[in-house]
C-alpha positions, -999 to +999 in steps of 0.1 A: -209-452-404-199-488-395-179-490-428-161-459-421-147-474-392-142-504-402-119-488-438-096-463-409-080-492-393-060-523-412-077-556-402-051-585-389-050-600-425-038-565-442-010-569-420+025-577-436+032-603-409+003-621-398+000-659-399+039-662-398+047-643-431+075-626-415+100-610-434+134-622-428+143-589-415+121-590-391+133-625-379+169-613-378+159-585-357+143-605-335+166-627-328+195-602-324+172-584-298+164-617-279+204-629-279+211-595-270+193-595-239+206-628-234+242-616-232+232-585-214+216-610-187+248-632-186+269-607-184+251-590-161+247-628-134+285-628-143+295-597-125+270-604-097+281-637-089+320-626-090+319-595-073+296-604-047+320-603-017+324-579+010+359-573+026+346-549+048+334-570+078+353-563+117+371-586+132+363-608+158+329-597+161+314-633+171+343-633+199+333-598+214+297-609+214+300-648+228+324-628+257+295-602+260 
């Protein structure tokens, strides 16, 4: 029974892409995922730190309280 088990599932050395045998495919893809999320995340700190204003604030508030 053990060897039954053991033959359903590929061990880590059946694997195409243990031990750093990679294909270059899979390299590109990885990289273009990580730069991706890169630009995504600079993009996105970009927008944040730009547009992070409001205009909407009433005036002379700290007057009206100090007088209060």
């Amino acid at each position: 029974m053990n060897s039954k088990i053991q033959g359903a599932e590929p061990s880590l050395k059946d694997m195409d892409d243990y031990d750093f045998n990679e294909s270059s495919e899979k390299k590109k893809l990885i990289n273009f995922v990580i730069i991706i999320g890169l630009v995504i995340g600079l993009v996105y700190a970009t927008f944040k730190f730009t547009f992070n204003h409001v205009d909407d604030e009433l005036p002379n508030v700290q007057t009206q309280i100090k007088n209060y």
